[in-house]
Every structure is written in C-alpha cells, then in structure tokens.
C-alpha positions in Angstrom: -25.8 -38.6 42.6 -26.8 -34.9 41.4 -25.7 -33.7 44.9 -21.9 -34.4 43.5 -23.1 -32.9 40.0 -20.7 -30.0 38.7 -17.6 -31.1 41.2 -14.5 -31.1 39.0 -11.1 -32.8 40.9 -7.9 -31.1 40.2 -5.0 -32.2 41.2 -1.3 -30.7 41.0 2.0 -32.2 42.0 4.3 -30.1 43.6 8.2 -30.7 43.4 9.3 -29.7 47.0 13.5 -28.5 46.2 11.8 -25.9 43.2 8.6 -25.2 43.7 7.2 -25.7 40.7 4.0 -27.8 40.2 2.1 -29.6 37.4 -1.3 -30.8 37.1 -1.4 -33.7 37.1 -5.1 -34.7 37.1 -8.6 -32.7 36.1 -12.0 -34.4 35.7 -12.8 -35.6 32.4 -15.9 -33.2 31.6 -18.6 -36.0 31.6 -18.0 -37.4 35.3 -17.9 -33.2 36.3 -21.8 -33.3 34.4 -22.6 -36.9 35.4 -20.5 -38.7 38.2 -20.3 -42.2 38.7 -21.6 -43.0 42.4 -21.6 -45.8 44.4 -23.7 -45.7 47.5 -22.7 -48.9 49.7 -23.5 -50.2 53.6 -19.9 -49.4 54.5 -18.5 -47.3 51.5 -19.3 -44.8 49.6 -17.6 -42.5 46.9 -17.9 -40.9 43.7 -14.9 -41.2 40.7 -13.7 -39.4 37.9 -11.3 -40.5 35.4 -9.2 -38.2 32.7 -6.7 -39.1 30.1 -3.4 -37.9 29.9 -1.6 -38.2 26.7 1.1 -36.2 24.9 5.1 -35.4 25.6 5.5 -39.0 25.6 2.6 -40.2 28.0 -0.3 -42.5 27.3 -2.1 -43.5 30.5 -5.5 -43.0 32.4 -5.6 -41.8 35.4 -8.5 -42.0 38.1 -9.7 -40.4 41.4 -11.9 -41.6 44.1 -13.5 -39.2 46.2 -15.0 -41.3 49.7 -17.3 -40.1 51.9 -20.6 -40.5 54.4 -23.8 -39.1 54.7 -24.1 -36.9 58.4 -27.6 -36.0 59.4 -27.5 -31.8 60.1 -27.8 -31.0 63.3 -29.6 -28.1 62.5 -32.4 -28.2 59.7 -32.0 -25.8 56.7 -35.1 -25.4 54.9 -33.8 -24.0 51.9 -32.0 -27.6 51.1 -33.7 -30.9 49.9 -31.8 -33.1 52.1 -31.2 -33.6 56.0 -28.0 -34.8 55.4 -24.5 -32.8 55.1 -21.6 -35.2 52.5 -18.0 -35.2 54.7 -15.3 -36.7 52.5 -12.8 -38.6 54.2 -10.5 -39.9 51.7 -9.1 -39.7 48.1 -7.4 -41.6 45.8 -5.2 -40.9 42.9 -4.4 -43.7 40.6 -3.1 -44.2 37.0 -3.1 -47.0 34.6 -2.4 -48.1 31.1 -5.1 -47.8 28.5 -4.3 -50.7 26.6 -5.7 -54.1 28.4 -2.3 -56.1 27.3 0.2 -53.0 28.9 2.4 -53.7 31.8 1.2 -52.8 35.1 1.6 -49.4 36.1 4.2 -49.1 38.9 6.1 -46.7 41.1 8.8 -46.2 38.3 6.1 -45.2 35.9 5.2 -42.6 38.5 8.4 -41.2 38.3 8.5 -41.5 34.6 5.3 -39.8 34.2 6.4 -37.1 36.6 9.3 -36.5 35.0 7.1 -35.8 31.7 5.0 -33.6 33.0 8.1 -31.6 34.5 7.7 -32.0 37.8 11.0 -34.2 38.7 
C-alpha cells in the first residue's frame, strides 16, 4: 500500500463552449498519507474520498484509481519490487453525506456543476 503513498487525485471539469474549468475533486489529505487499497484475484485499486461543501454544496465525492501489477521486463536494482503498477481505469463518484438523503443523480451533477461554475 506505501507504493501508492503520497499520490494525490485531482480532478477538474472543463466547460467545452468557455473554457473555463473547476476542480472538482482533490484527495482528502489522509488517503494522499495513507490510501485505502484493495488487492483482489481480479481487481485491484486504491480510493480517495474528499468533501465538498460551501456555495450551496454538501456532498462527498470519491475516486477509484484500478490497476495491475506487471512484472518488469527488465530488473532495476535500485527498486524493492519486480513489478511496475499500470492503471487502467478511474472512477469519479459523488454522494450525499447524510445516510437518509436522496440518491445522488445525474441532475445533481448538473446542479453541483453549476455551483462550482462550470455550467
């Protein structure tokens, strides 16, 4: 799990007709230090969460970061492992903090876009 130690995810929407962009998403500072990681037969990933509140939004948002070990096909000495990480997928998702909220939808999206001034 240290191997993924110090990675922080950023991520920016970008309105297309202006230009403009908005972050959207950074790593909450504890998963950048410590990372949640699962290690499984046929998937793997690490995740981050962060929190966005203010200017009218309240929700949590969460990344998954997937990827698989590859064995190095040529040995570096000055590294611990024989294995190179290649990350093949990510996911960006957001939710409501509060257990009892509605589900968090396409229209939310939008709405939360709009907030953070990128529609």
């Amino acid at each position: 799990a240290t191997v993924f130690a110090g990675f922080c995810i950023t991520v920016f929407a970008v309105n297309k007709v202006t230009s403009k962009s908005s972050m959207v998403f950074k790593s909450h500072q504890s998963h950048v230090s410590r990372p949640p990681v699962h290690y499984g037969e046929d998937i793997s990933y690490f995740s981050h969460s962060c929190w966005l509140s203010g200017n009218g939004a309240n929700v949590v948002g969460g990344v998954r970061v997937f990827f698989k070990p590859e064995r190095r096909e040529v040995a570096n000495p000055a590294l611990d492992s024989e294995y190179d990480v290649a990350i093949y997928r990510f996911s960006l998702k957001f939710w409501y903090p509060d257990a009892t909220a509605e589900r968090f939808e396409s229209k939310d999206l939008e709405t939360l876009l709009s907030m953070l001034g990128v529609l």
